[in-house]
Structure formats: structure tokens, C-alpha cells
N, C-alpha and C positions, 0 to 999 in steps of 0.2 A: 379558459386560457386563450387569450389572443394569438392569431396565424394569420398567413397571407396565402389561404387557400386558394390554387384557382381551381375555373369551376369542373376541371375532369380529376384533380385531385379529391377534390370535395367528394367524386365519386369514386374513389376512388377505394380498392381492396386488398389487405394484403394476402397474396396468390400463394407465397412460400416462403420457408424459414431451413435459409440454405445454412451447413454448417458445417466449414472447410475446417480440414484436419492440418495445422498450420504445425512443423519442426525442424529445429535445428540443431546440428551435432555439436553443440556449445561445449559437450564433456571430450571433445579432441584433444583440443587445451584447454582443459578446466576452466575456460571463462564463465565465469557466472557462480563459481563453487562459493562453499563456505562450510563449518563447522558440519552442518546437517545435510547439506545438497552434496556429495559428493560427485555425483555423475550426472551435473544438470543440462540436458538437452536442452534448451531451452523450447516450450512450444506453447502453442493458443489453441484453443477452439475460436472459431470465428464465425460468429454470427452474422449472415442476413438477411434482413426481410426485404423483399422484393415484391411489391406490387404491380396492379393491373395500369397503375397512370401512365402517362407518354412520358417521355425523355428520360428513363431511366432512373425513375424515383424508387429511391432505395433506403435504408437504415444499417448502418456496421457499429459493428462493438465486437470485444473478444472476451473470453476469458485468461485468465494466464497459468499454465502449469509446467510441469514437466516430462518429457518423454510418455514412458507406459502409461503416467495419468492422465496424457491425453485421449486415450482410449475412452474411460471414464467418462471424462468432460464432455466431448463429444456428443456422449451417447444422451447425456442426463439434458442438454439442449434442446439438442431433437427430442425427446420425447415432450419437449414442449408444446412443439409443433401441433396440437390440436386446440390448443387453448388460445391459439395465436392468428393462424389461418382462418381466412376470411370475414377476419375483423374488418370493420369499414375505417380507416388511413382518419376520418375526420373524427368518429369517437373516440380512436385512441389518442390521437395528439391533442383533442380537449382537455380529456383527462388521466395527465400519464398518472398519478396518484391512484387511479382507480383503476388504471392499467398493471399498475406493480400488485395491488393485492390482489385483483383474481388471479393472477399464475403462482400463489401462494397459498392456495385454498384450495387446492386439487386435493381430496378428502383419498385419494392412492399415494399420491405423490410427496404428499406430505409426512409419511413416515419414513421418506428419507430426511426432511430437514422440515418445514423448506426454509428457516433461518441460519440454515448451520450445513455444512457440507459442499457435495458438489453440487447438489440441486440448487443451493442458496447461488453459489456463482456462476450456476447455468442463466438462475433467473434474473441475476445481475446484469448478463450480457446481452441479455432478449430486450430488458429491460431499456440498456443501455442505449440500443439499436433504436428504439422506439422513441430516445428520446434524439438521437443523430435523427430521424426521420421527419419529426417534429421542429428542429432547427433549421432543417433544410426546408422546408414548408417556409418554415419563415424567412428565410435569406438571411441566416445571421447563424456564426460558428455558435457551438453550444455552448460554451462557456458565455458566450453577449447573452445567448436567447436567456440563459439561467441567469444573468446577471441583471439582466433588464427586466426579469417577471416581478408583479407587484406581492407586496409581503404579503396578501391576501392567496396569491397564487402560488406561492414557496411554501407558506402552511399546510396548503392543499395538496401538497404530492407526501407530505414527510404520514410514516403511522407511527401514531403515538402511542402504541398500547406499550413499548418498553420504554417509556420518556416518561409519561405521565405523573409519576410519582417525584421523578426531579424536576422537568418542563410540562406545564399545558400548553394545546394549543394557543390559550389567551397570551399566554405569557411570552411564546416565542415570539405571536404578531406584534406582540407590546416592543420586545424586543428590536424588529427589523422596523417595523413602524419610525421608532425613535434615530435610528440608522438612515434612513430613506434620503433626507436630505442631503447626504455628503456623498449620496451614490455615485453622482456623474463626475466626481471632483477625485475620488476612487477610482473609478476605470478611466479617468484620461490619464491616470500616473500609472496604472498596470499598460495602457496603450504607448505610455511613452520612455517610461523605463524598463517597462518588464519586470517578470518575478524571478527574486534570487534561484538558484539550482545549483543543489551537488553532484558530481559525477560519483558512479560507483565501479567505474569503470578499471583502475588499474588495481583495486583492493580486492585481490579475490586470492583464497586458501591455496588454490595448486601453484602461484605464480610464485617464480625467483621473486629476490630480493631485487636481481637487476631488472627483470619485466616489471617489477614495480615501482624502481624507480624513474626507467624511461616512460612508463606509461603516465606517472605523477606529473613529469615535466612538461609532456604533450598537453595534457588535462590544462595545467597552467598557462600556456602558452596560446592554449585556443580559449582561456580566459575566464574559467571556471577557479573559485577563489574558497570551494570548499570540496574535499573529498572524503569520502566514505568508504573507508578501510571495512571488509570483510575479516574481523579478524577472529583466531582462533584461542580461549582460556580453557587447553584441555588437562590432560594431566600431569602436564609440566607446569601449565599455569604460565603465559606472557600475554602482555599486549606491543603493539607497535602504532610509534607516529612518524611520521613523515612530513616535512614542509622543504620548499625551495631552499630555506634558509636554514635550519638544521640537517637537512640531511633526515637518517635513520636514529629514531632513536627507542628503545627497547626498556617495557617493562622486567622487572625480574622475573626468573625459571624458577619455578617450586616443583621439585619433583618429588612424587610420593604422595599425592593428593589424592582420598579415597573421594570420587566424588557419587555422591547419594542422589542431586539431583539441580539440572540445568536451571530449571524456572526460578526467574529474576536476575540469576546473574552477571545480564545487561544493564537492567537497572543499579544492582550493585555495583559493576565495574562503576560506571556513571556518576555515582554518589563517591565514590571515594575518588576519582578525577577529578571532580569538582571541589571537593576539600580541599586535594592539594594544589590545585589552582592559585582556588582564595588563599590558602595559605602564602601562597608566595615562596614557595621554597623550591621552585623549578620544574619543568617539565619532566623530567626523568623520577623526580619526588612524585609529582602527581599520579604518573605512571604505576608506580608501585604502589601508592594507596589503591588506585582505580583496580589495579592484578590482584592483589590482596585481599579486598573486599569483595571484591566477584568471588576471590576463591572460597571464600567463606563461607559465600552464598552456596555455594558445591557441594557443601562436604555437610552441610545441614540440610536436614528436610524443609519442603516449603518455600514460600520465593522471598523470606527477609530471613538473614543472618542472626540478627541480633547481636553482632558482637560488638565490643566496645573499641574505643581508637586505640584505648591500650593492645587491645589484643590486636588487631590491625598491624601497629607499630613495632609487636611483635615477633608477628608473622614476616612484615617487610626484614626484620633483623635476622630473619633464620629459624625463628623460631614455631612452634605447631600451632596448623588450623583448628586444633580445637578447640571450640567454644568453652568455655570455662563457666558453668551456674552456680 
């Protein structure tokens, strides 16, 4: 992997893997809430590697949790800490690919994850720091340095042992290979337009009606042209949208909704908002398919409903979420 080592960097080691316990009383006023976060503190574990080179050569990343699970997080970091210290700064930013799987092959540590848990996002943040370390090496933010590695060098960091069956290696190089020549014609338009973004900033469970809709308006006015409503399909059953131009506008209340179980029910709402989209029969129409078909998804085991639009339509009419075989 190409750098622009100099030559006390090149010798350079990393000393420590600092890891600040970062929180916020986010659940004061419920910013940040939703359906399942009730009480979200918002906090980080923060990783850093800190080496022996001059000027302050360093790597940051974090994890993201909340509150008590920062404890956790924390702790599952550090304990990476011997797998990471006293690495030499130039083998790791050679090969961060070969950097990710050794702290994933800790034959102890590995029966907490290390694909799946806290340990997986400890080692995501370790991971991540190594590769902030690696970008600074190079004099170029991590998104250039990742942007500008050759498809030879992007194959080389990914492990393919859960791809393989849908991507090989060959196939992805074949892939970016054939991409390669439109690269620099790609980042001069992400350099000059920038990339779209939603705020999720005024859609949150604890807020008024009215904090959400002065928050909507700020959102729009500092120029943000999509938001991301937190919203909640409990056992009442509603969604809500919001825009400058409509105002509030509210799926139907179902109440009496035994619900059996959550998973898919975004996907559900989703699919039946997109029906009535296309359908053309209004947003408040869409609304109530999208409340409907989530609810349906609720009240049946598993994460697809199975119901038909009849029943859908009957549900919006008053009538019961029960699946009918």
C-alpha cells in the first residue's frame, strides 16, 4: 500500500492504545430517543493509538453506544491493547487488511465475537484509528487515501471468507478494475458538490409536536432537503410526516394491536408507503398503507406478514390485523 513515510515515522512504534470514556446526557431531553432507546445518553468509546514519532503522530476512531454500555465498550478496546502495542507504525499502515484479521484471531477473545458483539466494534475502532494513522502518513483525509488506493489495494484489505460464495476476490477486482477510469471524474463531483445528507435531528420519540416542527424548519432553512423522522408503530399503531409544505401529517391509530413481534416492521411500513405513493392516491393514503402493513408485520411471527392488499385495505378501513390462511 503506498505512504509518504518520513524517515522517523518509518521507525516509528505504536507506544499506547488510549481509550477515553466519551458521554452525554442526551436522555435530559430525550434527544436521540426512539421506539427501543428510551434513555439514550448518547456516548463513545474513543480510541487512540499514540506513537513514539515526533509531532504528534497519532490515529482516532470511536465506537458509538450508549450510557452503561459504555462501560462495556470501553473495556472490550482495551483489552485489545496487547495485540496492538508495539506494532511498528510502517507494517501496520502497509497492510491494514492484515492488520484487521490479527485482532480477530485472539483464540480468548474470540468467544466473545469477534464478528458480532462488542468486541467486533471494539475492533472496528482500533481498526479504524489505524487506518486515520495511515491517512495521515499520507497527507490526505481517509476518505482521498481510500479513494485513491488502487483496486489491487481495496481487494487487499476486504476478508472474503463471508463473500465468497456471492463475490470472489477475482470478481470484485474485475469489478473496481472496470470502474477505475471514471474515478477522478467521481471525486471531482463529490469535491464539488458534496454528498446528499439527512438530518435526524428534529425526529426523535420524546419530542413535542411543536419541537418538531421548529426543529424541521431550522433543518430546512440551514439547507437539509431530507429528514429522518424517529418514529414510533407501537400499540396504537401510527406513522407521521412532516414537510415545509404540508405541515403534520398522521398515519391512522389502530388500537388493540396484539403485537407478537417487531422484526421487519420498517421494512413493512416501507413497502406499503411505497404502494401508496405509486398508487397516487395521497400522502395520508400512503400513510395508512405504510401503518397497516407494518402492523401486520407485528401481530405475526417473523419479519414478512404475508398479508394481502385486501387485508391491508381492510385493516386501513377498521377492520382486524388478522392474517386470514
Amino acid at each position: 500500500m503506498p505512504s509518504a513515510l518520513s524517515a522517523s515515522a518509518a521507525s516509528a512504534r505504536i507506544t499506547v492504545l488510549d481509550v477515553l470514556d466519551v458521554r452525554f446526557p442526551t436522555s435530559e431531553h430525550l434527544d436521540g430517543s426512539d421506539a427501543m432507546n428510551l434513555e439514550p445518553d448518547y456516548s463513545a468509546a474513543y480510541a487512540v493509538l499514540r506513537t513514539d514519532a515526533g509531532g504528534g503522530l497519532e490515529g482516532h476512531a470511536l465506537t458509538f453506544t450508549t450510557g452503561r454500555g459504555n462501560d462495556v465498550q470501553a473495556a472490550a478496546v482495551a483489552a485489545l491493547a496487547p495485540h496492538v502495542v508495539g506494532l511498528s507504525v510502517d507494517d501496520v499502515c502497509a497492510d491494514l487488511g492484515a492488520f484487521s484479521r490479527s485482532l480477530v484471531h485472539d483464540p480468548q477473545l474470540r468467544w466473545l465475537g469477534p464478528e458480532k458483539g462488542a468486541i467486533h466494534m471494539a475492533t472496528g475502532a482500533v481498526v479504524n484509528a489505524a487506518w486515520h494513522l495511515a491517512a495521515k502518513l499520507a497527507g490526505k483525509p481517509v476518505r482521498r487515501f481510500l479513494g485513491e488506493m488502487s483496486p489491487e489495494d481495496l481487494v487487499a484489505q476486504v476478508d472474503f471468507r463471508w463473500l465468497s460464495d456471492a463475490l470472489t476476490p477475482e470478481e470484485a477486482l474485475e469489478i473496481l478494475r472496470r470502474a477505475e477510469p471514471g474515478r477522478e471524474q467521481r471525486i471531482g463531483h463529490l469535491l464539488d458538490q458534496g454528498y446528499p445528507a439527512y438530518t435526524t435531528t428534529p425526529g426523535r420519540l420524546g419530542y413535542s409536536d411543536e419541537k418538531l416542527a421548529r426543529l424541521a424548519h431550522e433543518a430546512v432553512a440551514e439547507g437539509f432537503t431530507q429528514i429522518k423522522l424517529k418514529a414510533y408503530v407501537g400499540i396504537c399503531g401510527t406513522d407521521l410526516h412532516w414537510s415545509a409544505e404540508t405541515g403534520f401529517v398522521s398515519g391512522p391509530r389502530m388500537p388493540g394491536l396484539r403485537v407478537l413481534d417487531r422484526i421487519g416492521s420498517g421494512d413493512a411500513f416501507a413497502a406499503g408507503l411505497i404502494h401508496g405513493l405509486l398508487s397516487d392516491t395521497g400522502l395520508e393514503s400512503a400513510l395508512a398503507y405504510g401503518t397497516a402493513h407494518g402492523a401486520f408485520t407485528m401481530t405475526t411471527p417473523g419479519d414478512v406478514s404475508m398479508a394481502s392488499l385486501a387485508e391491508v385495505e381492510a385493516l386501513i378501513a377498521g377492520g382486524s390485523a388478522h392474517v386470514r390462511r
